[in-house]
C-alpha positions in Angstrom: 54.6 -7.3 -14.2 52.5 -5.7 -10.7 48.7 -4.4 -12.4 49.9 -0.9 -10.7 53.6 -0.6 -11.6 54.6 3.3 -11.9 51.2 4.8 -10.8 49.9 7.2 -8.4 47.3 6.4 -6.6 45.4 8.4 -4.1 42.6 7.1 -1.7 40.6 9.2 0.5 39.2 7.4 3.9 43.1 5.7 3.7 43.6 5.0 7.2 41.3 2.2 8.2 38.6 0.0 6.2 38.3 -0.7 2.9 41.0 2.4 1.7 43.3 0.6 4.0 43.2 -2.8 2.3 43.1 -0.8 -1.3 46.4 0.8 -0.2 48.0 -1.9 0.6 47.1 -4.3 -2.3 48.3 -1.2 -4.8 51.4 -0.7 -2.8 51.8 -4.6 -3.2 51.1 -4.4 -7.0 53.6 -1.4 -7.3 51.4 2.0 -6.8 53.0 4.9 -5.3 49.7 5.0 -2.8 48.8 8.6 -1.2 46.3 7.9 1.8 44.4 10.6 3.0 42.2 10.7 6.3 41.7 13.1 9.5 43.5 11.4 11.9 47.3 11.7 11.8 48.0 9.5 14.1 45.6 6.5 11.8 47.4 7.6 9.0 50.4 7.5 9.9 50.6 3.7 11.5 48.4 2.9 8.2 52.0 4.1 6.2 54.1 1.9 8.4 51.6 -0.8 7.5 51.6 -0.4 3.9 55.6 0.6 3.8 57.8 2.6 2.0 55.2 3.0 -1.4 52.6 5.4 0.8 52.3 8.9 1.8 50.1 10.2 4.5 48.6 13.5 4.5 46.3 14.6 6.6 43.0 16.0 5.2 39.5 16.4 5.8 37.4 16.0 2.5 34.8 17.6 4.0 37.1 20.8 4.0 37.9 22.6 0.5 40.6 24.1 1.9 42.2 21.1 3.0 41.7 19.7 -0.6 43.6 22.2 -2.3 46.5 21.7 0.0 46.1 18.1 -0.3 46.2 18.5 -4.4 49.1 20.7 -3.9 51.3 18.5 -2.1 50.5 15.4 -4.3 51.1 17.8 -7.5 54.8 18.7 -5.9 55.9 15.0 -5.2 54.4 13.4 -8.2 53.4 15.8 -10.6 49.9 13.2 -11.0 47.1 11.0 -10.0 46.7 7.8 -12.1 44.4 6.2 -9.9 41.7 8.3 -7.1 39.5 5.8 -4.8 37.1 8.6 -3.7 36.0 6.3 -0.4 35.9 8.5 2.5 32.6 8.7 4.0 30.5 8.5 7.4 27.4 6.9 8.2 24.6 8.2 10.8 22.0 5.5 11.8 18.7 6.9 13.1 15.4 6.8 12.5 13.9 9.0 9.9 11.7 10.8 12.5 15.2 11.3 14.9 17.4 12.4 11.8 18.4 16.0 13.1 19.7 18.9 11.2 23.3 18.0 11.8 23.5 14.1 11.0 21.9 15.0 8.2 24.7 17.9 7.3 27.3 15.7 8.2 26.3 13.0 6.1 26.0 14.8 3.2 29.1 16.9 3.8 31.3 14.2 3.3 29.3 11.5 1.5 28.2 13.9 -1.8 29.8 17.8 -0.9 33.1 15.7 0.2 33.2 13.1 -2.7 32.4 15.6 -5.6 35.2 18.3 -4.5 37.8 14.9 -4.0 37.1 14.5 -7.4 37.1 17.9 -9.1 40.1 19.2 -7.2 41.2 16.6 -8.8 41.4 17.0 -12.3 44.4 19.1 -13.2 46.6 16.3 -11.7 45.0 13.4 -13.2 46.6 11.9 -16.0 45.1 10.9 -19.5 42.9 7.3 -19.1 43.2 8.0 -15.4 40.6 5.6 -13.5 38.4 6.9 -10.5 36.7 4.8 -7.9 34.1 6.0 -6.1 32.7 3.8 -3.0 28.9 3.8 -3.2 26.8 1.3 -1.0 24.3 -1.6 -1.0 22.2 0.8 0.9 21.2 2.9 -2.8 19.6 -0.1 -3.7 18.2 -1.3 -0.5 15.0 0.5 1.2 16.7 -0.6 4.6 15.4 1.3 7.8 17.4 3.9 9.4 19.7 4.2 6.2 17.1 7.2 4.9 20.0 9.9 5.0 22.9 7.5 4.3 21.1 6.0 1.0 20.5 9.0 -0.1 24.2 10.3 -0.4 25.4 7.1 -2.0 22.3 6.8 -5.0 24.0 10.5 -5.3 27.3 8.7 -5.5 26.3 5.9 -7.9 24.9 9.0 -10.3 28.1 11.1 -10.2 29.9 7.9 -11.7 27.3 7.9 -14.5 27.2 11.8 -15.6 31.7 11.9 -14.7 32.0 8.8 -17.4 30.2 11.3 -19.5 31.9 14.3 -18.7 35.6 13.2 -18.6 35.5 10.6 -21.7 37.4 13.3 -23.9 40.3 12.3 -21.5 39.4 8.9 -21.6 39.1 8.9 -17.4 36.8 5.8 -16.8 35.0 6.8 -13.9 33.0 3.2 -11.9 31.5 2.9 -8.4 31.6 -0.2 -6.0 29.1 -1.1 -3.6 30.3 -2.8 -1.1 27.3 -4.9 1.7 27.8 -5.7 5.0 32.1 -5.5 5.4 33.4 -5.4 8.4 35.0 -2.0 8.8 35.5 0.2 11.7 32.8 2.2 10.7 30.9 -0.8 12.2 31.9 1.3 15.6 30.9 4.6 14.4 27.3 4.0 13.6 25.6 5.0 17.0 24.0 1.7 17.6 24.7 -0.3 20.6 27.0 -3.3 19.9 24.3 -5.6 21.4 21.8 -4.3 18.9 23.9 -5.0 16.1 24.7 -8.5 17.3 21.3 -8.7 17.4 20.4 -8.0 14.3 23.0 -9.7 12.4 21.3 -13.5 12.0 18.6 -11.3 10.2 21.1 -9.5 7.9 23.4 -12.6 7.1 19.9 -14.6 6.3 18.9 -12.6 3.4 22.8 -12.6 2.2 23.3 -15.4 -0.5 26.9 -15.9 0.4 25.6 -16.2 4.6 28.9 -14.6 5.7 30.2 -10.4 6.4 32.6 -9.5 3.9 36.0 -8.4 4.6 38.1 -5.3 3.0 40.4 -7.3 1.2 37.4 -8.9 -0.9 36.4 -5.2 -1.5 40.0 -4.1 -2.1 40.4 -6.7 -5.1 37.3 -5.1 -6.5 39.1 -1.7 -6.2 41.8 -2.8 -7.9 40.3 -4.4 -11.0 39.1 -1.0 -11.8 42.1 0.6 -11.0 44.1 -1.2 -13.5 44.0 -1.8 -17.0 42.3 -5.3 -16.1 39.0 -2.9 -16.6 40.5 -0.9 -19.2 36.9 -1.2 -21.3 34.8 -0.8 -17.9 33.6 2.6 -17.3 30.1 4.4 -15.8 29.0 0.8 -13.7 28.7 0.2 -10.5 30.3 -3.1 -9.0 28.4 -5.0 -6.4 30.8 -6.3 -3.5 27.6 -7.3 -1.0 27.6 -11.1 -1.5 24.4 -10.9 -3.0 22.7 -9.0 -0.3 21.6 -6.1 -3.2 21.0 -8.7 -6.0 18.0 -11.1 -4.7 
């Protein structure tokens, strides 16, 4: 039988990445898979990608508002969440000297204000032994440069799975983290650095990485999916490393 078969899952960050891949492998391993994300016109070619198990909706995590009508609609079509993949998140690179007001409220917006609410909003849908994924980051173990403001929000990340495992064990909710390296994502576009910078950089990067290689989503998306199912059903409060060692040595 499919790992997922008869579950609910909902991933924030759905439409691209890492929440793309996750979506389609629990479609594949029969999840009914709710992606969420801002753009409508992402999410929608992400549901003709994944096929008839997904739902788009259209939400920004960022916006409380938007939660609740997010919650509402999954509560009216399902009823529950059996599985959340809290990965939604942005990433401004800059120096710490050149971090301004705004990159810095954006960041934490979406990466802790964003992730918490996702998860809280949450809880009157989510069904007994429910599992919750939140995507954390090499970068909360790594003192890497212009990563000041982005580290930050994801050690924040790796925390909240600690202290939820604790609060949420009286409904047996395991609550885990994965912390995915250097996977190529579209936020690889989003970052502000010039492409030829990054190409620049990446011997460098890929040198100090055991497995010499970028990751890709699915690799991450397996890692999703073990603690989604009951494959991790005595897993709870860790945080997975999906960085080919790059965190680790």
């Amino acid at each position: 039988m499919a790992k997922l078969t008869g579950k609910v899952a909902v991933i924030t960050g759905g439409g691209s990445g890492i929440g793309l891949a996750s979506a389609k492998l629990f479609a594949e391993e029969g999840a009914q898979v709710v992606i969420v994300g801002r753009s409508k016109a992402a999410l929608e070619a992400a549901a003709v990608e994944i096929g008839e198990r997904a739902v788009a909706i259209v939400a920004d995590v960022s916006d409380l508002a938007a939660l609740d009508a997010l919650y509402a609609e999954v509560g009216k079509r399902f009823g529950r969440v059996d599985v959340l993949f809290a990965n939604a998140g942005v990433n401004n690179l800059a120096p710490f000297e050149a971090v301004t007001p705004e990159d810095f409220d954006r960041q934490f917006n979406a990466n802790v204000r964003g992730l918490f609410f996702s998860v809280q909003k949450a809880l009157p849908l989510l069904s007994e032994g429910a599992s919750v994924i939140l995507n954390a980051s090499v970068a909360h173990k790594k003192g890497s440069p212009l990563h000041s403001v982005y580290a930050a929000t994801k050690a924040a990340t790796r925390s909240f799975a600690r202290s939820w495992t604790t609060d949420l064990k009286h409904r047996k909710i395991r609550v885990n983290s994965i912390s995915p390296g250097l996977v190529e994502t579209p936020i690889f576009g989003k970052l502000g650095v010039p492409a030829e910078a990054i190409e620049q950089a990446l011997p460098t990067l890929l040198e100090a990485m055991p497995m010499g290689r970028v990751g890709r989503v699915e690799e991450a998306a397996t890692v999703a999916l073990f603690l989604a199912s009951g494959d991790s059903s005595f897993v709870t409060g860790i945080d997975l490393p999906v960085d080919g060692g790059l965190g680790q040595v």
